[in-house]
PyMOL CGO cylinders between C-alpha atoms (Angstrom):
from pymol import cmd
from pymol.cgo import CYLINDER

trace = [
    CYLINDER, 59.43, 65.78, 0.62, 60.08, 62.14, -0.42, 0.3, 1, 1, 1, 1, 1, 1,
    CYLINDER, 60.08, 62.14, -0.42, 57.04, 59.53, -1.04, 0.3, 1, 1, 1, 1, 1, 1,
    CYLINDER, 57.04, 59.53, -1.04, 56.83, 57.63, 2.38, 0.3, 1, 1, 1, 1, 1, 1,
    CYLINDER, 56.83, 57.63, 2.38, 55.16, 54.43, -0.03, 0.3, 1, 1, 1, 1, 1, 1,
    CYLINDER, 55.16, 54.43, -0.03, 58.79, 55.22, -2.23, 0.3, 1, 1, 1, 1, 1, 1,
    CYLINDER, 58.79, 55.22, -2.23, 60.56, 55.23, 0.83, 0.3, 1, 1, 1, 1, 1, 1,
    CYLINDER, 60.56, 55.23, 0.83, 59.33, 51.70, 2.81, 0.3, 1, 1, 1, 1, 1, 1,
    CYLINDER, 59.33, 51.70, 2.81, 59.93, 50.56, -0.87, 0.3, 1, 1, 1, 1, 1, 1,
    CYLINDER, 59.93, 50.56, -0.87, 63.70, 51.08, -1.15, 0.3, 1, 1, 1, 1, 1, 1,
    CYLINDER, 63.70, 51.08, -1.15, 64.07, 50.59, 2.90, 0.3, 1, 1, 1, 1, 1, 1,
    CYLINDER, 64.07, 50.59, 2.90, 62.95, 46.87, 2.58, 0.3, 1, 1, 1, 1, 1, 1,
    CYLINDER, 62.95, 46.87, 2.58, 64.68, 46.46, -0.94, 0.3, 1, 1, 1, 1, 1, 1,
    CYLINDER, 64.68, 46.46, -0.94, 67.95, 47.63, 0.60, 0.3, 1, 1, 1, 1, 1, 1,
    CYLINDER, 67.95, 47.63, 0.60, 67.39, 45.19, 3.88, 0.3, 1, 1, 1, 1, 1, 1,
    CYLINDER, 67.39, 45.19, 3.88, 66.65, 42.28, 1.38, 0.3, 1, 1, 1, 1, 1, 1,
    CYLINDER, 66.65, 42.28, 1.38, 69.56, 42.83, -0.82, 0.3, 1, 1, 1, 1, 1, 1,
    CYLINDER, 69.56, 42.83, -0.82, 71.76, 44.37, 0.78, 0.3, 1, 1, 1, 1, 1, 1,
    CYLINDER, 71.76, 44.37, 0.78, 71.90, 46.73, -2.42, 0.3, 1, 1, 1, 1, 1, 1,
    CYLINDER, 71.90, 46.73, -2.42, 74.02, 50.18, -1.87, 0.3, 1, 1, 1, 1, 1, 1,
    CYLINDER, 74.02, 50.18, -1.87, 72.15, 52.40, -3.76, 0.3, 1, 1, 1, 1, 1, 1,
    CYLINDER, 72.15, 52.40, -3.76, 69.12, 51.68, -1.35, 0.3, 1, 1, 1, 1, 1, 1,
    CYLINDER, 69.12, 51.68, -1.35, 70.96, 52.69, 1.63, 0.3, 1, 1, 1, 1, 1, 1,
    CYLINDER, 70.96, 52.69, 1.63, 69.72, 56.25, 1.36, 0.3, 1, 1, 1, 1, 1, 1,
    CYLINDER, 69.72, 56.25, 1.36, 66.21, 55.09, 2.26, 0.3, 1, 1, 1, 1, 1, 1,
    CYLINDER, 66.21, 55.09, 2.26, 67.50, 53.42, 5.49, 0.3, 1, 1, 1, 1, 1, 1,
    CYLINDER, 67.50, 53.42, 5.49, 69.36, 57.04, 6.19, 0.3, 1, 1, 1, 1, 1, 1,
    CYLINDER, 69.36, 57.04, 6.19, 65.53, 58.67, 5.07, 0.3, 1, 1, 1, 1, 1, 1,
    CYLINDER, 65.53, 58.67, 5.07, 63.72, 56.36, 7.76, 0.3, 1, 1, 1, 1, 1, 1,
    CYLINDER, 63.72, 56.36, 7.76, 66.00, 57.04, 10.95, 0.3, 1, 1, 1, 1, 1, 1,
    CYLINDER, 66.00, 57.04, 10.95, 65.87, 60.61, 10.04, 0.3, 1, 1, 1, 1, 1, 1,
    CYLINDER, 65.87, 60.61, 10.04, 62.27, 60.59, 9.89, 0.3, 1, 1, 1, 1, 1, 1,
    CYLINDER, 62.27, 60.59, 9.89, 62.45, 58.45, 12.95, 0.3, 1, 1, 1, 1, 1, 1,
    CYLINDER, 62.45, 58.45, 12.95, 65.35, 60.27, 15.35, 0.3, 1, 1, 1, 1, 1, 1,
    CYLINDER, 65.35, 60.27, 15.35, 65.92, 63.53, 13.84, 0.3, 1, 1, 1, 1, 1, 1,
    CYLINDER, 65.92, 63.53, 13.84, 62.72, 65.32, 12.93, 0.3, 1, 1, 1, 1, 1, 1,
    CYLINDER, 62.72, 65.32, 12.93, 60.99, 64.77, 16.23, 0.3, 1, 1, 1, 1, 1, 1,
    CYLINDER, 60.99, 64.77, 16.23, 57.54, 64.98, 14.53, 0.3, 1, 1, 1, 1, 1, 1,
    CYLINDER, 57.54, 64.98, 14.53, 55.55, 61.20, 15.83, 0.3, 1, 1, 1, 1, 1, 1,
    CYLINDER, 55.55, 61.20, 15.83, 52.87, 61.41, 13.43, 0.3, 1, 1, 1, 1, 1, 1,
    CYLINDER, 52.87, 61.41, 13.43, 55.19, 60.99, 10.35, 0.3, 1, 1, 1, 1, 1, 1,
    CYLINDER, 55.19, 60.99, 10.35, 57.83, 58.17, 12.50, 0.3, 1, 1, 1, 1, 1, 1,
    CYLINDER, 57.83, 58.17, 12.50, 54.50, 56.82, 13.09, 0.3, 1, 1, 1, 1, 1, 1,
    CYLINDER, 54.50, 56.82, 13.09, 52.75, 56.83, 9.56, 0.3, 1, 1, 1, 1, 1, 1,
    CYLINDER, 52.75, 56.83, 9.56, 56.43, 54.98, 8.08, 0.3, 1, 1, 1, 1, 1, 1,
    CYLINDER, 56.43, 54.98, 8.08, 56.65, 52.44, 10.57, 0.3, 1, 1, 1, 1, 1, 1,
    CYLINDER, 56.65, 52.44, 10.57, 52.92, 51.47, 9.90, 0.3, 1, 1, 1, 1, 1, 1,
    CYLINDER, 52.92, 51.47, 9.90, 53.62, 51.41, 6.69, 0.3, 1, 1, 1, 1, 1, 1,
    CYLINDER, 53.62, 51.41, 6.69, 56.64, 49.01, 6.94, 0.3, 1, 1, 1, 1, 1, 1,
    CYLINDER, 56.64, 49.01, 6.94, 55.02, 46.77, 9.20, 0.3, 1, 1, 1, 1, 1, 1,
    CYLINDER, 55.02, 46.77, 9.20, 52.37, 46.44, 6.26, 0.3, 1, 1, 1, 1, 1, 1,
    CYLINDER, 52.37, 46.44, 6.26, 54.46, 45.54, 3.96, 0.3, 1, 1, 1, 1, 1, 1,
    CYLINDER, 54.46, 45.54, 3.96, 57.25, 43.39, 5.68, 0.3, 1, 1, 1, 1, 1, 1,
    CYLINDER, 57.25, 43.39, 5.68, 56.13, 40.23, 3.88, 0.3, 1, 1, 1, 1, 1, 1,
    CYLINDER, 56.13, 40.23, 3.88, 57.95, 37.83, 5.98, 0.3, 1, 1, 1, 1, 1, 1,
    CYLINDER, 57.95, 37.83, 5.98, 58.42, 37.25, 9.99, 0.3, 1, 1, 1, 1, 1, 1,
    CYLINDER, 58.42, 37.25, 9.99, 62.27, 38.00, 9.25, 0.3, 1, 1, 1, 1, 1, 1,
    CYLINDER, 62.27, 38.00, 9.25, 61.27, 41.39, 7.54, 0.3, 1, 1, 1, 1, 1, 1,
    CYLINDER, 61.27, 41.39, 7.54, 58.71, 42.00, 10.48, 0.3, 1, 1, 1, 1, 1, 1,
    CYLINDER, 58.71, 42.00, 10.48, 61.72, 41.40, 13.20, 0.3, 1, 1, 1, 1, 1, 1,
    CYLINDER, 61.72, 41.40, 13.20, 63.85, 43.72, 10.96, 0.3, 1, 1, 1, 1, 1, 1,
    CYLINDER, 63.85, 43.72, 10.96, 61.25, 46.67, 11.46, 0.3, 1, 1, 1, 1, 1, 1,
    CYLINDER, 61.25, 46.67, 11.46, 60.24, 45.68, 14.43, 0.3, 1, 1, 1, 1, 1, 1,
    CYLINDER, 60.24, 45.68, 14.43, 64.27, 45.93, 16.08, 0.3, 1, 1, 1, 1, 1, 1,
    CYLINDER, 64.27, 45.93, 16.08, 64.73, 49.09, 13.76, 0.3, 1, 1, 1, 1, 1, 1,
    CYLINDER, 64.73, 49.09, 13.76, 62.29, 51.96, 13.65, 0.3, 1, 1, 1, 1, 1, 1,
    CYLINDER, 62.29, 51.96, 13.65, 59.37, 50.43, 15.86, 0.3, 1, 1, 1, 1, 1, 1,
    CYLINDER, 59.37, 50.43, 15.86, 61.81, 50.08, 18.65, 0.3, 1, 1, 1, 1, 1, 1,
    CYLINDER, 61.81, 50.08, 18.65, 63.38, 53.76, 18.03, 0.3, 1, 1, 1, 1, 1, 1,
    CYLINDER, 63.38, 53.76, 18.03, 59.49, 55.03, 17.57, 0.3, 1, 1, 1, 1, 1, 1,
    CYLINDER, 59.49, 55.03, 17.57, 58.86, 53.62, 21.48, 0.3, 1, 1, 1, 1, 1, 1,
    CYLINDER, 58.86, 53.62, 21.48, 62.38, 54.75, 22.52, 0.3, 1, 1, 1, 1, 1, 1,
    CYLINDER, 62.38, 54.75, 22.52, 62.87, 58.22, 21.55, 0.3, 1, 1, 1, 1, 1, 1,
    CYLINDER, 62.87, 58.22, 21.55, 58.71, 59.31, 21.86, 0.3, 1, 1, 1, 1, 1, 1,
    CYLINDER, 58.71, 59.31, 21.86, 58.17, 57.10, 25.23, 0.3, 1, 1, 1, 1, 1, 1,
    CYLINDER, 58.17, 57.10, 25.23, 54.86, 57.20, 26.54, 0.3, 1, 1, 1, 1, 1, 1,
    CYLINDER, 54.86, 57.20, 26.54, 53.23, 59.21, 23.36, 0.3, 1, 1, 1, 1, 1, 1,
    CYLINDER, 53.23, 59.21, 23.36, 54.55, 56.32, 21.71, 0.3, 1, 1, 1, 1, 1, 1,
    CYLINDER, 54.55, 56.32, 21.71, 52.63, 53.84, 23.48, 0.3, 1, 1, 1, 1, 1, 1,
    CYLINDER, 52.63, 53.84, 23.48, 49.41, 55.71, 23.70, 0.3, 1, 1, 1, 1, 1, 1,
    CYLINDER, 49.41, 55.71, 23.70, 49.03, 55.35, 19.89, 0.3, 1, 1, 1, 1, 1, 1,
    CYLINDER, 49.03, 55.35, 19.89, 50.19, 51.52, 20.08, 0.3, 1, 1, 1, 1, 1, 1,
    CYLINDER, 50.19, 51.52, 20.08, 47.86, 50.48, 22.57, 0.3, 1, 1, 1, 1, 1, 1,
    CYLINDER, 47.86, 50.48, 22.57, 45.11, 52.18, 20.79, 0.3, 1, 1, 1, 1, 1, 1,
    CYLINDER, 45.11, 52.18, 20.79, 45.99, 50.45, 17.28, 0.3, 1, 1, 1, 1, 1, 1,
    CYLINDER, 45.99, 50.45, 17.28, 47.34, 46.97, 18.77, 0.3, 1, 1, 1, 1, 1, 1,
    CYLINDER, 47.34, 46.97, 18.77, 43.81, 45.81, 19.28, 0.3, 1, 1, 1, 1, 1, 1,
    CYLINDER, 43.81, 45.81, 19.28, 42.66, 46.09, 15.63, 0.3, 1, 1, 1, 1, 1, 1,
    CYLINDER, 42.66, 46.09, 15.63, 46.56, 45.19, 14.08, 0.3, 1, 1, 1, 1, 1, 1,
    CYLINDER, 46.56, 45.19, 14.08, 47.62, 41.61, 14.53, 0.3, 1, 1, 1, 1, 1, 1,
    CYLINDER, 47.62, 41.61, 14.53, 50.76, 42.67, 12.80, 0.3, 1, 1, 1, 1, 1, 1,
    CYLINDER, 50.76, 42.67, 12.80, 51.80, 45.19, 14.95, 0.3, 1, 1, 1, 1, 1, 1,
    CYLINDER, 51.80, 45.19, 14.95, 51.42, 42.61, 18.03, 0.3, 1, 1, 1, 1, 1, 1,
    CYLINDER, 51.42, 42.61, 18.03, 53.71, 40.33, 16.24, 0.3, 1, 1, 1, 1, 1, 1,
    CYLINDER, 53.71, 40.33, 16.24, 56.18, 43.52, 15.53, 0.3, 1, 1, 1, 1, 1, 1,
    CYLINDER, 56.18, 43.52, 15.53, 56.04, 44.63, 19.48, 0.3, 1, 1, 1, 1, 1, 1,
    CYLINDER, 56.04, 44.63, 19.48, 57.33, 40.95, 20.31, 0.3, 1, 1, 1, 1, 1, 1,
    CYLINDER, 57.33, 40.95, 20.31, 60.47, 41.64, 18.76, 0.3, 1, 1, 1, 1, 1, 1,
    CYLINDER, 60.47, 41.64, 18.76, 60.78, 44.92, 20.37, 0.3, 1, 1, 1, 1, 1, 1,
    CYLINDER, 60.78, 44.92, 20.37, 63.64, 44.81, 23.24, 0.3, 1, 1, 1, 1, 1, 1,
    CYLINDER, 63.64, 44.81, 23.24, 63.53, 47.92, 25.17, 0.3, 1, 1, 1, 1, 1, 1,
    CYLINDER, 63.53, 47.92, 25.17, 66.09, 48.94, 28.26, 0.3, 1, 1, 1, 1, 1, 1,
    CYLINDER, 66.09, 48.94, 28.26, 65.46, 47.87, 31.96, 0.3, 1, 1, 1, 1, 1, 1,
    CYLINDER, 65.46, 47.87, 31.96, 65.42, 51.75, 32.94, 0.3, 1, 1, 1, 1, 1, 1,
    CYLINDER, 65.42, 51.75, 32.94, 62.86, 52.61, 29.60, 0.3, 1, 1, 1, 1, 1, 1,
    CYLINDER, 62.86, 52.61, 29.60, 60.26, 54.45, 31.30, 0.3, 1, 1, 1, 1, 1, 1,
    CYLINDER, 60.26, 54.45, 31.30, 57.61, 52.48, 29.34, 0.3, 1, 1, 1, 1, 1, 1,
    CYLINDER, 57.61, 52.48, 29.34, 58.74, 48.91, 29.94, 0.3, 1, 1, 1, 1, 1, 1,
    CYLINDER, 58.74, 48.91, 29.94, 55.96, 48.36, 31.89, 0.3, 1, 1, 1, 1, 1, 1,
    CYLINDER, 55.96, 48.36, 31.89, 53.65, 49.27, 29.30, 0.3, 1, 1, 1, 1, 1, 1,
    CYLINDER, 53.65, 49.27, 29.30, 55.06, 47.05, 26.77, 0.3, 1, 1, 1, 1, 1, 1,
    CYLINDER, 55.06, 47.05, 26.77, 55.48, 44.62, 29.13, 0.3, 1, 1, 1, 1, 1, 1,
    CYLINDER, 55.48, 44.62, 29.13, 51.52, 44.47, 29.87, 0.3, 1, 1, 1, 1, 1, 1,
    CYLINDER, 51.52, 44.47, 29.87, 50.59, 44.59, 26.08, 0.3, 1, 1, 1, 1, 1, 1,
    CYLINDER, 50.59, 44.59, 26.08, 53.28, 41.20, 25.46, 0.3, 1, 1, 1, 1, 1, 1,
    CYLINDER, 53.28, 41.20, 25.46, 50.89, 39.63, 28.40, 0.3, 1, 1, 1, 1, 1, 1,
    CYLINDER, 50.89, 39.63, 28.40, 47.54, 40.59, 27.06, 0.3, 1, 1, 1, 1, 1, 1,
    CYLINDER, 47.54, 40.59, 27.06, 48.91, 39.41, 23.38, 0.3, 1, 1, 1, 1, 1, 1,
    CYLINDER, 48.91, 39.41, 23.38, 50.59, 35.99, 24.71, 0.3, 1, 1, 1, 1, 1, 1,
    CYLINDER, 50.59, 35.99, 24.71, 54.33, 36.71, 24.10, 0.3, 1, 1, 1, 1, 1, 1,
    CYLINDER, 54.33, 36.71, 24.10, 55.62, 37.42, 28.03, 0.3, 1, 1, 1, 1, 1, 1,
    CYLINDER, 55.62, 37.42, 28.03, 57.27, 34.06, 27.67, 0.3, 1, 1, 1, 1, 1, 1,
    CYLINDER, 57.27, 34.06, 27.67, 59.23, 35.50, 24.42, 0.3, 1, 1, 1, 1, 1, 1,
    CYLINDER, 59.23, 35.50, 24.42, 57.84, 33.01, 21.93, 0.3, 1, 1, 1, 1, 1, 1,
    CYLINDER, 57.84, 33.01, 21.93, 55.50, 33.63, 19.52, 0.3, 1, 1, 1, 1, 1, 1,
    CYLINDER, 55.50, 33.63, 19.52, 54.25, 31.83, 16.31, 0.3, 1, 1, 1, 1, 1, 1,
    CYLINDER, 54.25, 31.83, 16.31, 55.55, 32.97, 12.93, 0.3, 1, 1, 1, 1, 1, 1,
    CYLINDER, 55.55, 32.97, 12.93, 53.99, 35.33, 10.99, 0.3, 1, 1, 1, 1, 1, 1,
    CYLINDER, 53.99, 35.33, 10.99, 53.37, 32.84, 8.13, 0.3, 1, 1, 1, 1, 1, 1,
    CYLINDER, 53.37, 32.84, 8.13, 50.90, 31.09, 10.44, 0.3, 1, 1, 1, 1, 1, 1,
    CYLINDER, 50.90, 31.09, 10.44, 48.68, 34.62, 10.82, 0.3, 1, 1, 1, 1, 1, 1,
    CYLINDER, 48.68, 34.62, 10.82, 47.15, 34.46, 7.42, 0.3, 1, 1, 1, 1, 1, 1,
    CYLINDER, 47.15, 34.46, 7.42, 45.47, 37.75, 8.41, 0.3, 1, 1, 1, 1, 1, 1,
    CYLINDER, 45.47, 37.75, 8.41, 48.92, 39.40, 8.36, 0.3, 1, 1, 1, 1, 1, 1,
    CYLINDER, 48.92, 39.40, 8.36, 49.90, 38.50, 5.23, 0.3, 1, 1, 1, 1, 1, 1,
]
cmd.load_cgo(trace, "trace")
């Protein structure tokens, strides 16, 4: 079994330069994500590149990729481990913001609710560059 820290490495590499020989870590990730239907290990890699997206660009990236797949595919087990780590993770609020889920998801309302209590229903949210306890 791959290093997850080896994985987020190449994933982000390959997002921010578009290098081929990365792309195998973007195949890794959505397996880990869609395919192995374990949500403690899609969980533990999309902490993990949440931590170390390093921009608010990166953070969208992760946050339309595997965070959105994460609350797709495992629903409401899904949201039970966001809402308990959102509180404590400033990051992961910014990363739900850029989440876009289906009108018929059967958590909408959930994430819906969480975008209230964090400040983003309207949509907009402030950078990640001005959360200096993100970076």
């Amino acid at each position: 079994m791959l290093d997850l820290d080896e994985i987020a490495e190449a994933y982000l590499r390959h997002h921010a330069q578009h290098n081929d020989a990365d792309f195998w870590a973007w195949q890794e990730v959505d397996q880990i994500v869609r395919a192995n239907h374990e949500l403690d290990r899609a969980w533990e890699i999309t902490l993990l590149l949440l931590r170390k997206a390093e921009t608010d660009e990166v953070l969208s990236y992760v946050a339309a990729g595997p965070l959105e797949d994460v609350i797709d595919i495992y629903a409401d087990k899904a949201m039970d481990l966001i809402e308990q780590a959102c509180d404590k993770d400033t990051r992961l609020q910014l990363a739900l913001s850029g989440v876009w889920l289906e009108s018929d998801s059967p958590v909408l309302g959930r994430w819906r609710a969480l975008m209230t209590k964090y400040g983003f229903q309207d949509g907009s949210r402030p950078p990640l560059s001005r959360h200096p306890d993100c970076l």
